[in-house]
ZADO-1210 file (C-alpha; in nm, 4 decimals, padded with zeros to 6 digits):
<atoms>
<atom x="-00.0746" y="-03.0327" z="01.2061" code="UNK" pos="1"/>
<atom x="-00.0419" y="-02.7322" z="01.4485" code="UNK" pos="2"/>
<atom x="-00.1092" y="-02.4088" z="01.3032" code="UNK" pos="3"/>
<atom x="-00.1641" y="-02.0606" z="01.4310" code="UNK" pos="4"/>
<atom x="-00.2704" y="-01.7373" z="01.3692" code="UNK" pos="5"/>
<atom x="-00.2205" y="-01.3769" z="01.4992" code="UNK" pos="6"/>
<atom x="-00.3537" y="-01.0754" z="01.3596" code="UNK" pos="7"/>
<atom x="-00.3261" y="-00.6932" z="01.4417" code="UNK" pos="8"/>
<atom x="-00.5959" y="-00.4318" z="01.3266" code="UNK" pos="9"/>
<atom x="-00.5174" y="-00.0946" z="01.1658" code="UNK" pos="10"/>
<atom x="-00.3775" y="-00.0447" z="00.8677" code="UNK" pos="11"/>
<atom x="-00.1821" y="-00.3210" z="00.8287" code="UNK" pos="12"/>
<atom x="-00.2732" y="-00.6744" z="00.9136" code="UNK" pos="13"/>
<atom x="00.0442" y="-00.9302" z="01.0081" code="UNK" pos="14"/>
<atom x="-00.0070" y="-01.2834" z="01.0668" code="UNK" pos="15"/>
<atom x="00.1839" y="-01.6066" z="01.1139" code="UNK" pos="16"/>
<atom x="00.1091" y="-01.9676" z="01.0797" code="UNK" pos="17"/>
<atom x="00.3318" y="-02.2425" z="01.0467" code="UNK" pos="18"/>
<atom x="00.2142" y="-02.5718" z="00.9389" code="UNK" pos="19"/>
<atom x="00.4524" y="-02.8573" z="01.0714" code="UNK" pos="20"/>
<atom x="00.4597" y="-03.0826" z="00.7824" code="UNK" pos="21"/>
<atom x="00.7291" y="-03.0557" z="00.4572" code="UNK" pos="22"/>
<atom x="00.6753" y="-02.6917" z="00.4802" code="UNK" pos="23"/>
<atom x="00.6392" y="-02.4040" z="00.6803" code="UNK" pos="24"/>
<atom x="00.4143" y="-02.0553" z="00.5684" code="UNK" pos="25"/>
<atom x="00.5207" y="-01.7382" z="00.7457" code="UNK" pos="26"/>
<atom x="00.2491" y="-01.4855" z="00.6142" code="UNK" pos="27"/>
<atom x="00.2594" y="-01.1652" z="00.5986" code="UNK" pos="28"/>
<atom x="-00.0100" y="-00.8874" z="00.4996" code="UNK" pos="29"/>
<atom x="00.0321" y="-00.5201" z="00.3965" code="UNK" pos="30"/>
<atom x="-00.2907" y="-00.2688" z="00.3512" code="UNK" pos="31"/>
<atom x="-00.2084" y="00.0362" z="00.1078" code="UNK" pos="32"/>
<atom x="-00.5766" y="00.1982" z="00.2005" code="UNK" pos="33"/>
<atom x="-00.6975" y="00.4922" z="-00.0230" code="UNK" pos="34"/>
<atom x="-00.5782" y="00.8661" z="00.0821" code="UNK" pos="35"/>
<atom x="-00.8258" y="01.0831" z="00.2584" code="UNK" pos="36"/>
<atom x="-00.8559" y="01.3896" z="00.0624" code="UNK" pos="37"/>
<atom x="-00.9005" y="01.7333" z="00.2830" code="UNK" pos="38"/>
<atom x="-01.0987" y="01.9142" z="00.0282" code="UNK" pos="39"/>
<atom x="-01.4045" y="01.7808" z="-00.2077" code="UNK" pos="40"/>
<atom x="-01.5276" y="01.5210" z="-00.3543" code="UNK" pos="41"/>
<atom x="-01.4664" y="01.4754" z="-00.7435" code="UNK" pos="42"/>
<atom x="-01.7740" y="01.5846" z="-00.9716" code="UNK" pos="43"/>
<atom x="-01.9626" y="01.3670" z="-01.1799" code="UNK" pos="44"/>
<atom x="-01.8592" y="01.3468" z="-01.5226" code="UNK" pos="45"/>
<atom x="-02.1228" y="01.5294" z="-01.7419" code="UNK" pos="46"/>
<atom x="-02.3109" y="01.2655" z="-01.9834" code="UNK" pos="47"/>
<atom x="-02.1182" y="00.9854" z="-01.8587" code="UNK" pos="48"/>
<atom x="-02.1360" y="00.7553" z="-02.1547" code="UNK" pos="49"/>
<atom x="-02.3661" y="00.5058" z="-02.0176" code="UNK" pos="50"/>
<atom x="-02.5822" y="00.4107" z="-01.6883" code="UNK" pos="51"/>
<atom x="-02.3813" y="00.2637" z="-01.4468" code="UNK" pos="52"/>
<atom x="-02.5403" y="-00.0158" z="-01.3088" code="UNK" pos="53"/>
<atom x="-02.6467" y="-00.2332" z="-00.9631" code="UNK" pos="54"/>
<atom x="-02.3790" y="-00.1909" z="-00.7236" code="UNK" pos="55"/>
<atom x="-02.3066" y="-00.5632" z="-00.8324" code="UNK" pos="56"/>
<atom x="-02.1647" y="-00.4239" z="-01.1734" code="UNK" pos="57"/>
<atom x="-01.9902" y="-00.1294" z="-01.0022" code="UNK" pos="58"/>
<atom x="-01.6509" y="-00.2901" z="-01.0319" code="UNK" pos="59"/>
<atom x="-01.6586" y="-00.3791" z="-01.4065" code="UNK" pos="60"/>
<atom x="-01.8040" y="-00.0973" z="-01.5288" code="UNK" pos="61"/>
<atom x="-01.5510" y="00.1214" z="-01.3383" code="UNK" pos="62"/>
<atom x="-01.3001" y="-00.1126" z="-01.5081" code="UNK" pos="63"/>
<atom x="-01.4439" y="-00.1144" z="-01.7992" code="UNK" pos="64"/>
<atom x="-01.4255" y="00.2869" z="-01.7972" code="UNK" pos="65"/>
<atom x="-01.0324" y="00.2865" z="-01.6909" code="UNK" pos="66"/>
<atom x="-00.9576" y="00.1141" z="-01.9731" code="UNK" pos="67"/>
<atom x="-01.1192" y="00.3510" z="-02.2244" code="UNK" pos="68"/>
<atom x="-00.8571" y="00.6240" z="-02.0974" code="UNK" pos="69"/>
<atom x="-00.4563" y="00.6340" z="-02.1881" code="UNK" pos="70"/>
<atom x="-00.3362" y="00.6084" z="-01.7878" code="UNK" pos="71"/>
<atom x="-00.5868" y="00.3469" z="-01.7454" code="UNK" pos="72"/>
<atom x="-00.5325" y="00.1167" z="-02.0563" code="UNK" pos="73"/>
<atom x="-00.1435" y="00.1404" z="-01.8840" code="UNK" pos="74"/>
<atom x="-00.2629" y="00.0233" z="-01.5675" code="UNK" pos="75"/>
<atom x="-00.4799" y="-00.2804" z="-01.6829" code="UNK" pos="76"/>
<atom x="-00.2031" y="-00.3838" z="-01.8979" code="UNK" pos="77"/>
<atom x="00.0378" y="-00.4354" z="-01.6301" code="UNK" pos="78"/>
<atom x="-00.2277" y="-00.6235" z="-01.4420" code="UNK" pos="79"/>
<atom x="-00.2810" y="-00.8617" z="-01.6781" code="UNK" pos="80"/>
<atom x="00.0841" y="-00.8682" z="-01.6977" code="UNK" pos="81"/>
<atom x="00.2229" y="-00.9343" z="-01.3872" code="UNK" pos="82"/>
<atom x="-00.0801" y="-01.1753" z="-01.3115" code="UNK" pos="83"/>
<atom x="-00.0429" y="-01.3385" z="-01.5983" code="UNK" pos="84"/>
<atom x="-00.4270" y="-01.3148" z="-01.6926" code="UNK" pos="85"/>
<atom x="-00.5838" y="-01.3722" z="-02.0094" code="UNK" pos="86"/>
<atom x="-00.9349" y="-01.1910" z="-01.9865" code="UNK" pos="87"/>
<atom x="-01.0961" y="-00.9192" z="-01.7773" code="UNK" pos="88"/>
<atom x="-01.2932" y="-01.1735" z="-01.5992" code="UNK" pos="89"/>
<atom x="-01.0043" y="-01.3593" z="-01.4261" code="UNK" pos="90"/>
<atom x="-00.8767" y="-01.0069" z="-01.3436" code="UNK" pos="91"/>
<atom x="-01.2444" y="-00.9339" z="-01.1458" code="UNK" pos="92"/>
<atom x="-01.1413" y="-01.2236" z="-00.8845" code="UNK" pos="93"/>
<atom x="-00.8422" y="-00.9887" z="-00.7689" code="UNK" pos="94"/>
<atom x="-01.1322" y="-00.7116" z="-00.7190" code="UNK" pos="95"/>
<atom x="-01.3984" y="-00.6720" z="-00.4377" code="UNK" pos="96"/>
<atom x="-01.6147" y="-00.4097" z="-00.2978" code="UNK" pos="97"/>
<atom x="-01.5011" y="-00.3121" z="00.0724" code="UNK" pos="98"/>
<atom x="-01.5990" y="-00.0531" z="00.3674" code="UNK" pos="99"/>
<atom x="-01.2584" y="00.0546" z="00.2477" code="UNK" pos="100"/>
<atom x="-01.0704" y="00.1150" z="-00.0572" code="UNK" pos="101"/>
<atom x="-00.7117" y="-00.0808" z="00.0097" code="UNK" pos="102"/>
<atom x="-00.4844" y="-00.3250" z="-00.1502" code="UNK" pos="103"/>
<atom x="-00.4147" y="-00.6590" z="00.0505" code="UNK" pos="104"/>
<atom x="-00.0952" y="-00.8395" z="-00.0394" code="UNK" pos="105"/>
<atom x="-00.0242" y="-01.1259" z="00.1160" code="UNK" pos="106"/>
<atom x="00.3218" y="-01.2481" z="00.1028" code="UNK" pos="107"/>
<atom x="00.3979" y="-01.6220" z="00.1811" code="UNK" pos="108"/>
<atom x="00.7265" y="-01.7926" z="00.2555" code="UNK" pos="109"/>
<atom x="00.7593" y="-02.1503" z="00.2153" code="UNK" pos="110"/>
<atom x="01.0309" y="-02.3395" z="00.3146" code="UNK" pos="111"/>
<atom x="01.1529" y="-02.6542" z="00.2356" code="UNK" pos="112"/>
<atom x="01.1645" y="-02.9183" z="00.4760" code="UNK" pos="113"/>
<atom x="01.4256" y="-03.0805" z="00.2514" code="UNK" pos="114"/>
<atom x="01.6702" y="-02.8428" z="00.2132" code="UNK" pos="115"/>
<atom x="01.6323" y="-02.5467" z="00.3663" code="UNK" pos="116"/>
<atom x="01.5394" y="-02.3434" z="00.0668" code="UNK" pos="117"/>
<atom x="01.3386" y="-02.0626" z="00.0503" code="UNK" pos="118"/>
<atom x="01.0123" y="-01.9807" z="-00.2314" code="UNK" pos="119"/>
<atom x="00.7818" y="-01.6240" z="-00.1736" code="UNK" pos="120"/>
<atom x="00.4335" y="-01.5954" z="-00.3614" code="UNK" pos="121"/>
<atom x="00.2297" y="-01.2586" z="-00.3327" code="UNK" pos="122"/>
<atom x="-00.1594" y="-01.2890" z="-00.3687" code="UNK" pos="123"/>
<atom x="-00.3200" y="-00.9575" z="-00.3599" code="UNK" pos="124"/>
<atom x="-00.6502" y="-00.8320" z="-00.3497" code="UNK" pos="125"/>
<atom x="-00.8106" y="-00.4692" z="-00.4204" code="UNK" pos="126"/>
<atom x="-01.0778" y="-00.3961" z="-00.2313" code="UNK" pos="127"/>
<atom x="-01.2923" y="-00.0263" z="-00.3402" code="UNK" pos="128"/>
<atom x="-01.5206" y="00.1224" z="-00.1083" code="UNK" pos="129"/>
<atom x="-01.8754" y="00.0411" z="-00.2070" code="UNK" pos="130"/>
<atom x="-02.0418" y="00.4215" z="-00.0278" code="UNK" pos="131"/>
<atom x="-01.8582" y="00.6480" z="-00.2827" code="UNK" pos="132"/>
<atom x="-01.9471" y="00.7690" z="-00.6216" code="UNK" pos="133"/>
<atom x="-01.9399" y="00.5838" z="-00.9614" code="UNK" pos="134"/>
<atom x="-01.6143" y="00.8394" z="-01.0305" code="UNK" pos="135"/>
<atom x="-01.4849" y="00.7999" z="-00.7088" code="UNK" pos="136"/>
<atom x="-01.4860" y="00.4191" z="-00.7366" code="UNK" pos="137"/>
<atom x="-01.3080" y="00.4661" z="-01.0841" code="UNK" pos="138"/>
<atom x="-01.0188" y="00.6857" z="-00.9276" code="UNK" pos="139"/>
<atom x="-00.9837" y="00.4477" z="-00.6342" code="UNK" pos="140"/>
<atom x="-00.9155" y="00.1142" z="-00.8537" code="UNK" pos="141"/>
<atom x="-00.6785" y="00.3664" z="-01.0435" code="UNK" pos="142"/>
<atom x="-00.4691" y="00.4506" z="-00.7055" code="UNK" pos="143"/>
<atom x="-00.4873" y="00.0507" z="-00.6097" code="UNK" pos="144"/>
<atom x="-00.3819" y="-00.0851" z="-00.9174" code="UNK" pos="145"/>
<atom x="-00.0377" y="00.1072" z="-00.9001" code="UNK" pos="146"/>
<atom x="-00.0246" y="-00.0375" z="-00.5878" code="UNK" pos="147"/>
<atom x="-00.1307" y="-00.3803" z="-00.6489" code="UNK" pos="148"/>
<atom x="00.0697" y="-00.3926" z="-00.9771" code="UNK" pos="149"/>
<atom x="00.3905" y="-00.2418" z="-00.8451" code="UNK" pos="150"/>
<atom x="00.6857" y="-00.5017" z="-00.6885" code="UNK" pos="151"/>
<atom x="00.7433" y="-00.4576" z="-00.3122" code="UNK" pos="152"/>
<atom x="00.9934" y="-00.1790" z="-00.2474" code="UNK" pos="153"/>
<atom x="01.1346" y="-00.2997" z="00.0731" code="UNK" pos="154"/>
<atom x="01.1592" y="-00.6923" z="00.2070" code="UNK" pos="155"/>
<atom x="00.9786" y="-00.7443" z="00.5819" code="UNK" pos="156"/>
<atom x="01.2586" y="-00.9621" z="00.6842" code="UNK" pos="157"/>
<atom x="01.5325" y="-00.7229" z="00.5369" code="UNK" pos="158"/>
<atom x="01.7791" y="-00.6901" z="00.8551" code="UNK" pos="159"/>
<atom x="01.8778" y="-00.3444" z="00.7631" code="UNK" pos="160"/>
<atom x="01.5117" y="-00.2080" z="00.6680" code="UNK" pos="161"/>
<atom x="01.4636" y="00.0675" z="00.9390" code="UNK" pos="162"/>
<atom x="01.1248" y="00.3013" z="00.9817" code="UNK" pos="163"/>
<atom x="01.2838" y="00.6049" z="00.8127" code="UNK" pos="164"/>
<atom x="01.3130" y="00.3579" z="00.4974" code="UNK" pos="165"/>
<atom x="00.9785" y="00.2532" z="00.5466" code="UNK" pos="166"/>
<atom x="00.8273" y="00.5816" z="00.5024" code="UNK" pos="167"/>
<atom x="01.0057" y="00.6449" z="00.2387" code="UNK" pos="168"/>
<atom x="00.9606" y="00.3933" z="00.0373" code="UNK" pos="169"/>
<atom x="00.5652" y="00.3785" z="00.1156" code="UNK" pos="170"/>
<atom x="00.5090" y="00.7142" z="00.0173" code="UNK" pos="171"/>
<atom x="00.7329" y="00.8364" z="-00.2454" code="UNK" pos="172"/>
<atom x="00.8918" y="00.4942" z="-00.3592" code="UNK" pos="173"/>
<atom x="00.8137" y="00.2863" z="-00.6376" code="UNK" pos="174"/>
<atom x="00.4372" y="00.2096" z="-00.6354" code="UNK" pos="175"/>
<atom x="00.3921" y="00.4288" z="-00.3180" code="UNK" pos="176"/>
<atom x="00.1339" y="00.6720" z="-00.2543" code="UNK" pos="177"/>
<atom x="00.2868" y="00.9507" z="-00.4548" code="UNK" pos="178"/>
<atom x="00.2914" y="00.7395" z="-00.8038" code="UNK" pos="179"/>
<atom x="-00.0542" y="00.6270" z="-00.7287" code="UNK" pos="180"/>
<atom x="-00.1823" y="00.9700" z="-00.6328" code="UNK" pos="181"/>
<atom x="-00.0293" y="01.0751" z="-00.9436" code="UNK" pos="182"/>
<atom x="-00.2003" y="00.7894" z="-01.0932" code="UNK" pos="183"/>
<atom x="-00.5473" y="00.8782" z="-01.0283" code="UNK" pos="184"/>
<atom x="-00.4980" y="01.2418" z="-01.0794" code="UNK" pos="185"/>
<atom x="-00.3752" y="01.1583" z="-01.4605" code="UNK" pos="186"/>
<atom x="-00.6629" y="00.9526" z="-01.5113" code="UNK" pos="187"/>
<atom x="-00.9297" y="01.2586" z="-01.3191" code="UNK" pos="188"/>
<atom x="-00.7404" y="01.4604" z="-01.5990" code="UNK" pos="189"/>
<atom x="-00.8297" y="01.2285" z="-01.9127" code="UNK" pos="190"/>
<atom x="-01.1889" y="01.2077" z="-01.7747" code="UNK" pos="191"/>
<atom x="-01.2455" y="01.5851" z="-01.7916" code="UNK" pos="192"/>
<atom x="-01.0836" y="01.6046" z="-02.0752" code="UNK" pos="193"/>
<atom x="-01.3120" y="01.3172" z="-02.2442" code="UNK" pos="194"/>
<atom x="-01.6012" y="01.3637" z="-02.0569" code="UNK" pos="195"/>
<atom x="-01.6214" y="01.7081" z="-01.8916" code="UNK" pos="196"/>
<atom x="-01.6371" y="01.8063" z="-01.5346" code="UNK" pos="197"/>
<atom x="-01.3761" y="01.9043" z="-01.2721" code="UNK" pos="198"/>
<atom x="-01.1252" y="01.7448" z="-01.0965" code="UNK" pos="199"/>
<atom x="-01.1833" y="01.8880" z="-00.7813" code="UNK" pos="200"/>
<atom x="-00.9846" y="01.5857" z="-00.6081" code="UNK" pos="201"/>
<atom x="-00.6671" y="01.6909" z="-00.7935" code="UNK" pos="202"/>
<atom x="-00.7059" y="02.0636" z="-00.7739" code="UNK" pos="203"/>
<atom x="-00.4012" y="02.1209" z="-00.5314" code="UNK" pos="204"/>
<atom x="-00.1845" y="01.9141" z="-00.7723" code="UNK" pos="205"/>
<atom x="-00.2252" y="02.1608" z="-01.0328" code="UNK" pos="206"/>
<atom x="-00.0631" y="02.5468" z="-01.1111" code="UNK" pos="207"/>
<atom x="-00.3694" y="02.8285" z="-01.0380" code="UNK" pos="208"/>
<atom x="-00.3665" y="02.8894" z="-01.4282" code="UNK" pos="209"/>
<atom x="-00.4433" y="02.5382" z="-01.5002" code="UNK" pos="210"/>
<atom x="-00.7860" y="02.4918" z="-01.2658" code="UNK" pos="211"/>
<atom x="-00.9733" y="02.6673" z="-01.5475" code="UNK" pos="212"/>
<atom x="-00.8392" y="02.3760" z="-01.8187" code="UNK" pos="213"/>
<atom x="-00.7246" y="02.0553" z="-01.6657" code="UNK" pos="214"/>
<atom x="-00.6947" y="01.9007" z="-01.9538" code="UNK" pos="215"/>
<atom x="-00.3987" y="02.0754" z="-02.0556" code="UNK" pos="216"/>
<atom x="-00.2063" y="02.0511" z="-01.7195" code="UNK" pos="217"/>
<atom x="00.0532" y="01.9482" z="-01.5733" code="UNK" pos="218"/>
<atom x="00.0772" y="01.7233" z="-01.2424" code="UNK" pos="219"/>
<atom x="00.3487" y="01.8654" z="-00.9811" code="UNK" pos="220"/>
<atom x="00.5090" y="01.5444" z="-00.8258" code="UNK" pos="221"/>
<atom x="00.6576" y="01.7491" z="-00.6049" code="UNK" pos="222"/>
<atom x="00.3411" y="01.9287" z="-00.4112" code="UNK" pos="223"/>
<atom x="00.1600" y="01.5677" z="-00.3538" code="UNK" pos="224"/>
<atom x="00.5073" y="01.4019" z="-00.2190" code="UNK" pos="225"/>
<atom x="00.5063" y="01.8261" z="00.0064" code="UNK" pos="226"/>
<atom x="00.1533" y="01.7047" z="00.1131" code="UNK" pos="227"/>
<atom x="00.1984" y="01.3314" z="00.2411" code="UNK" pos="228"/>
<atom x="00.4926" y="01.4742" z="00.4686" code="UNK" pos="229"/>
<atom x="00.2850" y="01.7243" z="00.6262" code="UNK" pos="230"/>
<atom x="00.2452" y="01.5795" z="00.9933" code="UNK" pos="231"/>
<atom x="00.1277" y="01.9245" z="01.1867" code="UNK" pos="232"/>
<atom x="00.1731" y="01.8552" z="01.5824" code="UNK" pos="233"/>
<atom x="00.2654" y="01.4931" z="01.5239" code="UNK" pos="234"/>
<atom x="00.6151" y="01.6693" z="01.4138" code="UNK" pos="235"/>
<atom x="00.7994" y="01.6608" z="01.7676" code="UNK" pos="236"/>
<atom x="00.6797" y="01.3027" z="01.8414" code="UNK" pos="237"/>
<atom x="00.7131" y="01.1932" z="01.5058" code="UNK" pos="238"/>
<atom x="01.0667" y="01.2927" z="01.5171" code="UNK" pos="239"/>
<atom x="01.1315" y="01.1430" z="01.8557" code="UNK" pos="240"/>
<atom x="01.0155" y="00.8013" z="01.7291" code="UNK" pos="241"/>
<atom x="01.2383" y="00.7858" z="01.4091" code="UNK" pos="242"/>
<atom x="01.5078" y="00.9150" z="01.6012" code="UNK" pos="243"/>
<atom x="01.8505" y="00.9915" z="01.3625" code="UNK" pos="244"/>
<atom x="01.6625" y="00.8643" z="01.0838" code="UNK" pos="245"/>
<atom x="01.4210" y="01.1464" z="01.0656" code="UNK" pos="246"/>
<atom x="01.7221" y="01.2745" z="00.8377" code="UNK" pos="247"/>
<atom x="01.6018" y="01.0640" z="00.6029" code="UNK" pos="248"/>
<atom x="01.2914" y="01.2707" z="00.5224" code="UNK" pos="249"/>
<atom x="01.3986" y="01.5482" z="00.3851" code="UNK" pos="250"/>
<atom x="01.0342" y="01.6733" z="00.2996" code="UNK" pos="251"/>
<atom x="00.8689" y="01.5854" z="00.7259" code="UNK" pos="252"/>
<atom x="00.6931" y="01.9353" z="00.7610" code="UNK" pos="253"/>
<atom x="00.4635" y="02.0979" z="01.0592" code="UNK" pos="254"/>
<atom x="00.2880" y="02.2214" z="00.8326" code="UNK" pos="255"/>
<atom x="-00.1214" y="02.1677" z="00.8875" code="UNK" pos="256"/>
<atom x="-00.1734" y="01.7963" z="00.7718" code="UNK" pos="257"/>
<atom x="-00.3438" y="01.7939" z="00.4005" code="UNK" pos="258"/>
<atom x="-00.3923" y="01.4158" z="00.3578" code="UNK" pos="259"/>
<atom x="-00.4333" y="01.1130" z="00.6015" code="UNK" pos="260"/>
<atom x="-00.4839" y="00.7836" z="00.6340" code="UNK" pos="261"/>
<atom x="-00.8291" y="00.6511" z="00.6703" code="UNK" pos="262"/>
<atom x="-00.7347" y="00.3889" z="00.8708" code="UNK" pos="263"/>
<atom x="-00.5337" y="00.5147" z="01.1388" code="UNK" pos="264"/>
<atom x="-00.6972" y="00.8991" z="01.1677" code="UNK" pos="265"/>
<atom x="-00.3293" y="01.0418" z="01.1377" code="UNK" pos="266"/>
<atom x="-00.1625" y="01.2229" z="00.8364" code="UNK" pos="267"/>
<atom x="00.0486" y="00.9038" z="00.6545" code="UNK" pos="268"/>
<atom x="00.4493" y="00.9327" z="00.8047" code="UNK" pos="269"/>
<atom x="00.2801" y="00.9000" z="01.1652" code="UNK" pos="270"/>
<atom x="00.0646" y="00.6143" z="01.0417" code="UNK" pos="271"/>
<atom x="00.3406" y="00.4345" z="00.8558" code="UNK" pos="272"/>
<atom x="00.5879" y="00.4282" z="01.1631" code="UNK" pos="273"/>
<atom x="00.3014" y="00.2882" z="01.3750" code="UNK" pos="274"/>
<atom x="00.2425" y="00.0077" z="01.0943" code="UNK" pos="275"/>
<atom x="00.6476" y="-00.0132" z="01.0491" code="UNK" pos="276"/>
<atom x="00.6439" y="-00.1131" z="01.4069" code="UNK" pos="277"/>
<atom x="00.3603" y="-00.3373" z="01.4047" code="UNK" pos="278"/>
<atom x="00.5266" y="-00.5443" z="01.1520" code="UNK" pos="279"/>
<atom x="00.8733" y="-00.5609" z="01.3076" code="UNK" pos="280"/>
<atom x="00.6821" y="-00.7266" z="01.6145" code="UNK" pos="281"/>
<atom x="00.5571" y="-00.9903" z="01.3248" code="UNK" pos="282"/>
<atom x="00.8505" y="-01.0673" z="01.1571" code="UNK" pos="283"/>
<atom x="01.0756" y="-01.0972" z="01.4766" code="UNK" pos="284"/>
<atom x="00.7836" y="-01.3204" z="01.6159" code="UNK" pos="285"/>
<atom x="00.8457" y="-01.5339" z="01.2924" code="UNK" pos="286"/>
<atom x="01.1921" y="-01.5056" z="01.3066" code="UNK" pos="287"/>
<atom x="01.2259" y="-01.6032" z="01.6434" code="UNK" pos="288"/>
<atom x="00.9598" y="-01.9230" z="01.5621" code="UNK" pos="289"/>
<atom x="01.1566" y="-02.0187" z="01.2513" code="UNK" pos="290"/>
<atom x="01.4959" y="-01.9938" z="01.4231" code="UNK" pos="291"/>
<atom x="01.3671" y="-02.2588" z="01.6916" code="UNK" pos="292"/>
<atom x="01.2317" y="-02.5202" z="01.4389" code="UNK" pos="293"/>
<atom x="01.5419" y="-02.4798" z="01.2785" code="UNK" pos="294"/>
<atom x="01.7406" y="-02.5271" z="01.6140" code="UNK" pos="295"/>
<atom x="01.5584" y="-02.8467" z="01.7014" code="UNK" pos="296"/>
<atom x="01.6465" y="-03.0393" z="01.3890" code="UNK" pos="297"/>
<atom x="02.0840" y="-03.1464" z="01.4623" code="UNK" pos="298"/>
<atom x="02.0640" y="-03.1566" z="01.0937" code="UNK" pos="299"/>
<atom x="02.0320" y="-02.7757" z="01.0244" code="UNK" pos="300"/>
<atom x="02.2399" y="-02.6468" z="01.3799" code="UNK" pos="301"/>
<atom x="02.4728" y="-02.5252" z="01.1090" code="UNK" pos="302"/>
<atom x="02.2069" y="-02.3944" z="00.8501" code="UNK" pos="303"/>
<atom x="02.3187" y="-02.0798" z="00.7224" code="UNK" pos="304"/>
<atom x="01.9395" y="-01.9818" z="00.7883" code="UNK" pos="305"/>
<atom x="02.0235" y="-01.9448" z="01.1581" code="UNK" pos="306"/>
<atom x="02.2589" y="-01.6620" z="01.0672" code="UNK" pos="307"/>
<atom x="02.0211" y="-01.4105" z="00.8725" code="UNK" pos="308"/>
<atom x="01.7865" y="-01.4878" z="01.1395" code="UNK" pos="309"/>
<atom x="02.0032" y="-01.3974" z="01.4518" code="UNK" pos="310"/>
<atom x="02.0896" y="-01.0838" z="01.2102" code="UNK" pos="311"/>
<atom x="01.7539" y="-00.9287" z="01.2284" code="UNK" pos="312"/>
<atom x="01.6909" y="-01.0276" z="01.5511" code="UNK" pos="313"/>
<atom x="01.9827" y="-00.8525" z="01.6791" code="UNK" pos="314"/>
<atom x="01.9357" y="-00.5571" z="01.4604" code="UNK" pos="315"/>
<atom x="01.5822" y="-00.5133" z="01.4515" code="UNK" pos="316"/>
<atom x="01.4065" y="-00.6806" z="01.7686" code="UNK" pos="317"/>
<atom x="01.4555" y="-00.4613" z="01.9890" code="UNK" pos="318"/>
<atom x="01.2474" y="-00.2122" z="02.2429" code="UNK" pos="319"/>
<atom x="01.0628" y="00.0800" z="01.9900" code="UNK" pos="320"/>
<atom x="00.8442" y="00.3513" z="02.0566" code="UNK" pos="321"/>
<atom x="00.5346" y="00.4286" z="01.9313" code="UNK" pos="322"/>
<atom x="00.4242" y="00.7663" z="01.8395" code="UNK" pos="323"/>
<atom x="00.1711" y="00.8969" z="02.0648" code="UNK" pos="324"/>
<atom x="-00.1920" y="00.9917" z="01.9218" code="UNK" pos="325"/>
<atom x="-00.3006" y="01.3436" z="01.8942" code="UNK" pos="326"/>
</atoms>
């Protein structure tokens, strides 16, 4: 068996290996990591109903808490759901404490050595930063659950996915960073409303009138998705790198940045194009390494394989650019 492995840091970790037996894995890795907030940290619940533990019980006692609140019974629900779990405890093998909170799916390709044919599986993994707050830690598994729990917007390998897309659909798609901002904001809300405090976290999310009784407010979708596209003097770069498809952001401000990614250090449509380019290099990589196993078996010279794979190679595998750091 000859396997290998490549792996790039940042955000978003893309690997291959390929084991040369009756199948052959092409993995691939995606990182959703928690939003950096640019104002403060949420306030402690007053009288939280009940101590909360070693740092080993910091996980299911935060879970245990989500699931006491309306957003958060929703969320555990679909985990169990779409994992098709039985009890809380096989849930806590999907959940680990981290130096960062993030989501790791891993999606994995198999193909048939047989016929040709083509299974995916997704594991994923949340991981919650362990140097935050008990309520922190709750609002984080929050965000990472709609995350973890939401089906991939986008396919790697899609031919016609371009970084514009990308963007897109990682911030204000399905189960992008809007929904799960939106997420943990409704579930700040049903903890002040249950057990007092402020939801400092959330504040910008909220009308002026409604800081003085979040309980009875109302999210705005539209100043969180306002805030993730605020890229400040990344704008003319940013732009450069996306080329046309800048177009497809309607919402790309210079306005002064308001949220970033703790990974990269740069406000989230600048950080996404970096990590759509990263794994363009890994699936053309793959691409390129499945096309030539399929090439040297005269059985599949005519597999219609070959095709989709000289499709994203010629539409996707070609010279980018990177937007500079600030």
């Amino acid at each position: 068996m000859d396997s290998t492995w490549i792996g790039f840091q940042g955000r978003t970790a893309i690997g291959r290996r390929f084991v040369w037996k009756s199948l052959i894995l092409l993995m691939f890795c995606l990182e959703f990591v928690d939003v950096s907030f640019a104002h403060e940290p949420v306030q402690e619940p007053h009288s939280p109903p009940a101590a909360l533990g070693t740092m080993s019980q910091r996980v299911r006692i935060a879970w245990g808490r989500l699931s006491e609140l309306p957003t958060g019974l929703t969320l555990a629900g679909g985990a169990k759901k779409l994992w098709k779990l039985e009890n809380d405890i096989d849930l806590f093998k999907h959940l680990k404490l981290g130096v960062a909170s993030r989501t790791d799916t891993v999606l994995i390709r198999k193909f048939s050595a047989e016929n040709g044919k083509e299974e995916r599986e997704r594991e994923v993994t949340i991981f919650l930063r362990e140097s935050q707050s008990d309520v922190e830690l709750l609002l984080d598994l929050a965000h990472e659950l709609v995350h973890a729990t939401s089906r991939p917007a986008f396919d790697p390998y899609d031919p016609h996915l371009n970084a514009g897309q990308y963007i897109h659909f990682a911030i204000d798609g399905t189960g992008g960073e809007v929904d799960a901002v939106l997420a943990e904001c409704s579930v700040a809300r049903e903890m002040a409303q249950r057990w007092g405090g402020q939801i400092h976290r959330c504040r910008n999310y909220l009308s002026p009138s409604d800081l003085e009784a979040p309980s009875e407010s109302v999210l705005s979708r539209q100043r969180v998705v306002e805030d993730f596209y605020r890229v400040g003097n990344w704008i003319t770069d940013l732009r450069s790198g996306l080329g046309p498809e800048w177009r497809l952001l309607p919402f790309l401000s210079g306005d002064a940045p308001r949220l970033y990614s703790s990974a990269a250090h740069a406000p989230y449509p600048v950080a996404l194009l970096q990590e759509y380019e990263e794994m363009t290099r890994a699936a053309c990589e793959n691409s390129r390494e499945r096309k030539r196993s399929l090439l040297a078996d005269v059985r599949r010279e005519k597999d219609p394989q070959i095709s989709a794979l000289n499709e994203l190679l010629a539409s996707r595998c070609g010279s980018g650019m990177t937007v500079a750091h600030q």
